[in-house]
C-alpha positions as MATLAB code, in Angstrom:
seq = 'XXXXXXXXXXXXXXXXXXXXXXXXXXXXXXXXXXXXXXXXXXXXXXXXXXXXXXXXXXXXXXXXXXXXXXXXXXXXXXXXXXXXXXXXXXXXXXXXXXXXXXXXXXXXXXXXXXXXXXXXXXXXXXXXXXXXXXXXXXXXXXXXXXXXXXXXXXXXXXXXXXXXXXXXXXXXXXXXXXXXXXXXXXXXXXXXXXXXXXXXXXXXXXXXXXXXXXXXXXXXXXXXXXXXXXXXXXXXXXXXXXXXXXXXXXXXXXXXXXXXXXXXXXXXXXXXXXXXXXXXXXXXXXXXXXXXXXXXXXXXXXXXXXXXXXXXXXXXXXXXXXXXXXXXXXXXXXXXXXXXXXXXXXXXXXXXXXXXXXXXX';
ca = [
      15.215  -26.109    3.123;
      14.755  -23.940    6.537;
      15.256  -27.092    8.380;
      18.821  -28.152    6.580;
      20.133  -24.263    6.912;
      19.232  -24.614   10.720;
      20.825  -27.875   11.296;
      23.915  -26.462    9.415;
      24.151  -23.406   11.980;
      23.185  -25.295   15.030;
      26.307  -27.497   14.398;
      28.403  -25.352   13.735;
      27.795  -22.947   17.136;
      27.618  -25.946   19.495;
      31.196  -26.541   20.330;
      31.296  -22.205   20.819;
      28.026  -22.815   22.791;
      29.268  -25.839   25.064;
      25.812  -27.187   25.914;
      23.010  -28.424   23.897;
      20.957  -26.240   21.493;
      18.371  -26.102   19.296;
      15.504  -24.936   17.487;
      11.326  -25.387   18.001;
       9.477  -24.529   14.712;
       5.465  -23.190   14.493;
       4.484  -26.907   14.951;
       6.253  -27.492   18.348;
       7.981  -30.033   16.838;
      12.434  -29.781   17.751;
      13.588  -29.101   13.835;
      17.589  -29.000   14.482;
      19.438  -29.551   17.261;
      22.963  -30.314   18.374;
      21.947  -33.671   20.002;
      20.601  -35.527   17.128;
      18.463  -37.844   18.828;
      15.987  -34.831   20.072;
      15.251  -33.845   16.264;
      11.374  -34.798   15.794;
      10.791  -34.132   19.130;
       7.175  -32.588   20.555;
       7.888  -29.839   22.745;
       4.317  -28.721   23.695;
       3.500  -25.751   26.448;
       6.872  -23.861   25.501;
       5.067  -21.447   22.895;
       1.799  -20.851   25.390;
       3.948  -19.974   27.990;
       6.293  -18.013   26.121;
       3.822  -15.647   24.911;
       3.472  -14.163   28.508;
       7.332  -14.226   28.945;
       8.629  -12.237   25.848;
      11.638  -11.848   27.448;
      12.152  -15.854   28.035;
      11.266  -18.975   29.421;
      13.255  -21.191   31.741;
      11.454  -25.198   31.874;
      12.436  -28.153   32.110;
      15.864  -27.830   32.623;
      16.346  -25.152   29.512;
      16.368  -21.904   28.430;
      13.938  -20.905   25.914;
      13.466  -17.816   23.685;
      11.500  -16.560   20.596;
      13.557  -15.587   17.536;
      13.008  -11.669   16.600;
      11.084  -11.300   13.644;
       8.745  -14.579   13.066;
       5.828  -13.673   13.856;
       3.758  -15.124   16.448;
       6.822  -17.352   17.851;
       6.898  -19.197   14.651;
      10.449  -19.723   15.712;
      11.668  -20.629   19.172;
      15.185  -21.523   20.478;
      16.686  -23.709   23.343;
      19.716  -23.852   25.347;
      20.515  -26.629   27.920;
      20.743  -25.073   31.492;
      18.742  -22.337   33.500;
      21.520  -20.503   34.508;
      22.803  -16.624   33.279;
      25.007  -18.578   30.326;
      22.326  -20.420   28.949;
      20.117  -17.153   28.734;
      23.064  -14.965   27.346;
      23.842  -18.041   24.749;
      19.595  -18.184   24.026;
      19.262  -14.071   23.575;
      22.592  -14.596   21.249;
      21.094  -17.548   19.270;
      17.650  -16.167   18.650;
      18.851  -13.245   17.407;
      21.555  -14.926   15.044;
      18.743  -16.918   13.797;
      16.428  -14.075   13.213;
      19.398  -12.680   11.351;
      19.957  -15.439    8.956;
      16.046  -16.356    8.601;
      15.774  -12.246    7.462;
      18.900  -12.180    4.857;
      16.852  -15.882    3.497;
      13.760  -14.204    3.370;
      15.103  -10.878    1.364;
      17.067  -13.570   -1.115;
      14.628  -15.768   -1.414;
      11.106  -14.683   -0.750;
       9.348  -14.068   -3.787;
       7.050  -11.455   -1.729;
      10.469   -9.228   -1.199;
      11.262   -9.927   -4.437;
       7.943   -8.440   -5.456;
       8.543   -5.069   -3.105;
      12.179   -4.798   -4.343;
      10.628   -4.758   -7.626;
       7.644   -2.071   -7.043;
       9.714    0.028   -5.077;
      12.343    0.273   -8.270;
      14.956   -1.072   -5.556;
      16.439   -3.670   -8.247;
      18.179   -3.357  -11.181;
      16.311   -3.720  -14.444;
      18.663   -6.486  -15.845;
      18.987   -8.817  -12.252;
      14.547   -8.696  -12.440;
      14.460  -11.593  -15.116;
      17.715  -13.321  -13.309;
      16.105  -13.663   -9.778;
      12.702  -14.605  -11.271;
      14.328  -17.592  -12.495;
      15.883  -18.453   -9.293;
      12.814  -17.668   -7.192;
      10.862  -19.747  -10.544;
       8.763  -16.356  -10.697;
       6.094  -16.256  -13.886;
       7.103  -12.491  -15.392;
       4.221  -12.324  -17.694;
       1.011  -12.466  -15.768;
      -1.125   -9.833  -15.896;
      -1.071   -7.631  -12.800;
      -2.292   -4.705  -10.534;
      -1.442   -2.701   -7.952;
      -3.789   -1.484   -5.153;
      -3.074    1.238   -2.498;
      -5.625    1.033    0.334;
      -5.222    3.633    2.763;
      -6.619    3.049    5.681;
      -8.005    6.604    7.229;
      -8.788    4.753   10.749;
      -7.325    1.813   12.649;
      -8.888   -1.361   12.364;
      -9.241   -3.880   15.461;
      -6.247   -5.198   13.381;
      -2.773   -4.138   11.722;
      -4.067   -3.311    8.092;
      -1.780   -5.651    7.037;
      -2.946   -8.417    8.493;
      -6.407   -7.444    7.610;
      -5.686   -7.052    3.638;
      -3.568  -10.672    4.166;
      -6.468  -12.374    5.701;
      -8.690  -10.836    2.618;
      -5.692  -12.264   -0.088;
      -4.354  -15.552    1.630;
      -3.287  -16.741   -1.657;
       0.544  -15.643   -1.258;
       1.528  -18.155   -4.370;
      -0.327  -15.337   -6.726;
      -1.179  -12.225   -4.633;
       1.393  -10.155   -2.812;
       0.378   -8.052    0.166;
       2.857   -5.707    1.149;
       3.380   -3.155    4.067;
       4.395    0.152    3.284;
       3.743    2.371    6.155;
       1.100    2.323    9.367;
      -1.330    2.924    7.145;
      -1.076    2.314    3.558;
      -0.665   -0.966    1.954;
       0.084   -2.788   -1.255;
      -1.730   -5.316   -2.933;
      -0.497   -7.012   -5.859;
      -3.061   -8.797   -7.915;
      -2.588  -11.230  -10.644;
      -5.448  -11.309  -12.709;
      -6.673  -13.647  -15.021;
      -6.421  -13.515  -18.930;
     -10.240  -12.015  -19.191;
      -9.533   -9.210  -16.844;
      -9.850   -5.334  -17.510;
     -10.332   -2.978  -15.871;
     -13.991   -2.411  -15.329;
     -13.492   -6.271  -13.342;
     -10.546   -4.753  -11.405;
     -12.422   -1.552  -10.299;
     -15.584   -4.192   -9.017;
     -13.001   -5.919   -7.345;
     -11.538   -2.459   -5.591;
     -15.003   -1.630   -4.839;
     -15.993   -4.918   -3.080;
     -12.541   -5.052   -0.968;
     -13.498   -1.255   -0.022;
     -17.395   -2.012    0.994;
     -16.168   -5.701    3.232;
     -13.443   -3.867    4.589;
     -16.030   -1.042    5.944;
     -18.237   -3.990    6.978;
     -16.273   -6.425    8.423;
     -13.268   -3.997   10.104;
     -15.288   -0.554   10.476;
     -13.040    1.050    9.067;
     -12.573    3.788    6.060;
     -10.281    3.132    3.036;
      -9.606    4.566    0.032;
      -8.358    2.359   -2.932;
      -6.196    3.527   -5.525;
      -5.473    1.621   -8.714;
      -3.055    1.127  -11.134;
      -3.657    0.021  -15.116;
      -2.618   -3.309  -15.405;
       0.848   -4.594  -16.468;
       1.836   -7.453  -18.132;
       4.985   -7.871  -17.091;
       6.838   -7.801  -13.989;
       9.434   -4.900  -14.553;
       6.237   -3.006  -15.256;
       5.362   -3.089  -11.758;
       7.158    0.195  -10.533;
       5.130    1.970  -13.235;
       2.353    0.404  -12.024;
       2.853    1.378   -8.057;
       3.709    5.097   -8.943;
       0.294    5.447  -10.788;
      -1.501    3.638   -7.602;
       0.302    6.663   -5.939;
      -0.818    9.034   -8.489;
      -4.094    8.037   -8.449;
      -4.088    8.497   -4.486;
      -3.091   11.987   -4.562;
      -4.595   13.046   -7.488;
      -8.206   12.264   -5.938;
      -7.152   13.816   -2.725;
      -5.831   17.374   -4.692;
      -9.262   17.506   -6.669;
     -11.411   16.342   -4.190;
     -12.832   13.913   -6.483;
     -15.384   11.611   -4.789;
     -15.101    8.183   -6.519;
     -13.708    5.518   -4.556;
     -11.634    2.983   -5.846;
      -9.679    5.894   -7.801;
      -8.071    4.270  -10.916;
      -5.540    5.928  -12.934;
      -6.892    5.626  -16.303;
      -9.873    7.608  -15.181;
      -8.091   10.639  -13.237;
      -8.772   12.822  -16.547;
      -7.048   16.233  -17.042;
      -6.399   15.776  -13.547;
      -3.344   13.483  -14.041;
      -2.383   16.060  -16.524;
      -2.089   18.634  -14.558;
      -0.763   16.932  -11.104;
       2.070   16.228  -13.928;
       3.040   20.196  -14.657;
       5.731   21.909  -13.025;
       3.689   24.361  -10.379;
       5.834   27.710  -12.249;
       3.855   26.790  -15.416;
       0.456   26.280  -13.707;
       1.057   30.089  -12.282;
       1.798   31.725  -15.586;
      -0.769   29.431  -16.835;
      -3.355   31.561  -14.230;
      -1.703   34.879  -14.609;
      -2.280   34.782  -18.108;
      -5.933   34.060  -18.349;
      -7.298   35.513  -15.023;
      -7.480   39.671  -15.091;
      -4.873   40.030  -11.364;
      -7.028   38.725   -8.251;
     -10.432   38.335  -10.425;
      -9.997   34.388   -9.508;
      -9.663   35.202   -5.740;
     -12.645   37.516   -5.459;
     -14.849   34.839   -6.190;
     -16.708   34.190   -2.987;
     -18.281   30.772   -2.176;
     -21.524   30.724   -3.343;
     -20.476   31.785   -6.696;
     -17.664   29.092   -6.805;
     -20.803   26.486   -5.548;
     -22.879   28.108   -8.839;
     -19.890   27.452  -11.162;
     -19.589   23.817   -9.747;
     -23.483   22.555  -10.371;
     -23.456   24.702  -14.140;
     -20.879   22.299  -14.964;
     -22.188   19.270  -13.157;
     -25.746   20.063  -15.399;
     -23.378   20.712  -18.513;
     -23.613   24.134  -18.996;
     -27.715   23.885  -19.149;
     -28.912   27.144  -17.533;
     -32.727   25.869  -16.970;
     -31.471   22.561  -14.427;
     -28.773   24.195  -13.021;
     -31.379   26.891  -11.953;
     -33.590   23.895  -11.055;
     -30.870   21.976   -9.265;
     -29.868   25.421   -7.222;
     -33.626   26.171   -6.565;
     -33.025   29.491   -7.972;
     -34.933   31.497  -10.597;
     -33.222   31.441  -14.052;
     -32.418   35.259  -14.216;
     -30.872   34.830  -10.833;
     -27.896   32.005  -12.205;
     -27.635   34.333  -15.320;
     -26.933   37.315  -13.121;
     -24.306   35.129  -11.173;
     -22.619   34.056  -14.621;
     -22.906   37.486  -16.202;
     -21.163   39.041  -12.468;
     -18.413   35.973  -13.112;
     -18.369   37.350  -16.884;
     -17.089   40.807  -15.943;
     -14.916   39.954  -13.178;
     -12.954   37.083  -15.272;
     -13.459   37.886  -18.765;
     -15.101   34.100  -19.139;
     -18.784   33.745  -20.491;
     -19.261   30.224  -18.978;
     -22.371   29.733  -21.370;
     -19.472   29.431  -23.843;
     -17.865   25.818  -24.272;
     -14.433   26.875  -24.984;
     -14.685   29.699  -21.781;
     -15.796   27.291  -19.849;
     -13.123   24.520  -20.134;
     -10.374   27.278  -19.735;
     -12.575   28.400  -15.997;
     -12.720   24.612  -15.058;
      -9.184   23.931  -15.904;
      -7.934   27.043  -13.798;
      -9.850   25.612  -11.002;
      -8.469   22.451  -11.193;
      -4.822   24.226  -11.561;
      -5.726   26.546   -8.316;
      -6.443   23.743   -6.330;
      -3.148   22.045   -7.302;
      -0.892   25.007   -6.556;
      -2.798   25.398   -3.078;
      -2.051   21.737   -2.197;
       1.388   21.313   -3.318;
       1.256   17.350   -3.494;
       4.006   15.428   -2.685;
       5.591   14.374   -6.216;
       5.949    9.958   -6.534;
];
């Protein structure tokens, strides 16, 4: 198909051009040209050589120059002549070629089809219409991973995450920014999401072991359906920033287990102050000093048990009761009572919201 479009544009520029031209694919091998009889051709050397001249190579009586955007010269054009003509009618035909190989790529590609999809930049009813025309299966089953990459890898992450998922007919990697990117899954019919956090998880621990580098993985639930997939990135997002507000440790962070976490990343920030104003006696919250707030933490980690959270804290019993009694008459809570205790833990979780103000998806 490439090969046809090029042959179509290569004839129809070589009368503007006035000398031969053409085009080298990845292969070395002379895919159109304006002089039929060179089509087939091996051109080897030109790409090796080219690599060191970015800016292009005159040999063997031509001009020669990559085309902007394929990566790694998968694209190289020619112009008969070494003089300042051929390499203003080269720079001119690489980048008309880029051009048309980009506007292909956006129409066609099904892995631009996929981002225009995530990244809600398509209309609802044209989904279905260019699935057919791209022959796209709409009801797999499907995730969506954010990794994050918090250092630089020898590689671009992209290229790392590609190299991980080579199989581009059913997973979709997709660059989002230096250091995020998307991976779209399809999953087989047995999968749920225990499988797809194991799957998170391993991609986390070979990227650490293979790149040296640290990543955090958020994860969507999965979708059955393609127009689901915008749903499904702005959870992966979610899930992101709601682990990064609460400080919550696990790593792959999937949406379905954020908690009353995702709840409350969801409120409007006025509600979550009236929501503190109201239970908290003015400033009793704030005069909570860190050792206290590191008490409060491990009672709930040991479930409100008194005896191991003294034995966790290496403390003597009446020592955590005096801590919760001193949090008792400050805030008005008795954290040895279940329902006093959620409402402490949920203010918490609200006060740390309000002091991050995350980025809304």
């Amino acid at each position: 198909m490439f090969n046809r479009m090029f042959q179509s544009v290569i004839h129809q520029m070589k009368d503007a051009v006035g000398r031969m031209i053409g085009i080298i694919d990845k292969n070395d091998i002379v895919v159109a040209c304006s002089d039929l009889q060179h089509i087939g051709e091996v051109r080897q050397g030109i790409r090796e050589e080219l690599s060191f001249k970015p800016e292009g190579l005159v040999s063997g009586g031509a001009t020669y120059r990559g085309v902007p955007g394929a990566s790694k010269l998968d694209l190289i054009v020619f112009v008969e002549g070494t003089d300042k003509c051929s390499e203003q009618a080269a720079a001119i035909l690489a980048i008309s070629i880029g051009n048309m190989k980009n506007l292909y790529d956006q129409k066609y590609d099904k892995g631009s089809f996929i981002k225009n999809v995530m990244l809600d930049n398509i209309l609802p009813s044209d989904i279905y219409v260019k699935s057919k025309e791209l022959r796209f299966n709409t009801e797999e089953k499907r995730v969506v991973f954010i990794l994050k990459f918090h250092s630089k890898p020898d590689q671009f992450p992209f290229e790392v995450v590609q190299g991980m998922f080579p199989d581009k007919a059913h997973d979709y990697v997709i660059n989002i920014g230096e250091q995020d990117v998307v991976l779209v899954k399809e999953l087989s019919d047995g999968a749920d999401q225990e499988s797809v956090e194991q799957l998170a998880l391993s991609t986390i621990k070979t990227l650490n072991a293979e790149s040296f580098t640290n990543v955090t993985v958020g994860i969507s639930s999965i979708v059955n359906n393609i127009k689901d997939l915008a749903r499904a990135y702005k959870e992966a997002r979610i899930a992101l920033e709601v682990g990064k507000v609460f400080d919550t440790d696990r790593n792959p962070i999937s949406y379905e287990n954020l908690g009353i976490g995702r709840l409350i990343y969801q409120l409007p920030t006025t509600l979550c102050d009236i929501f503190l104003q109201e239970v908290f006696r003015k400033g009793s919250l704030d005069s909570l000093d860190q050792e206290t707030l590191d008490t409060v933490k491990a009672f709930f980690e040991n479930n409100l048990n008194v005896s191991e959270t003294s034995r966790k804290l290496f403390v003597h019993r009446n020592t955590l009761v005096y801590r919760l009694e001193k949090i008792r008459k400050l805030t008005g809570l008795d954290l040895r009572e279940f329902d006093h205790a959620v409402t402490f833990k949920v203010a918490l979780m609200v006060k740390k919201y309000l002091t991050s103000k995350p980025t809304k998806f």
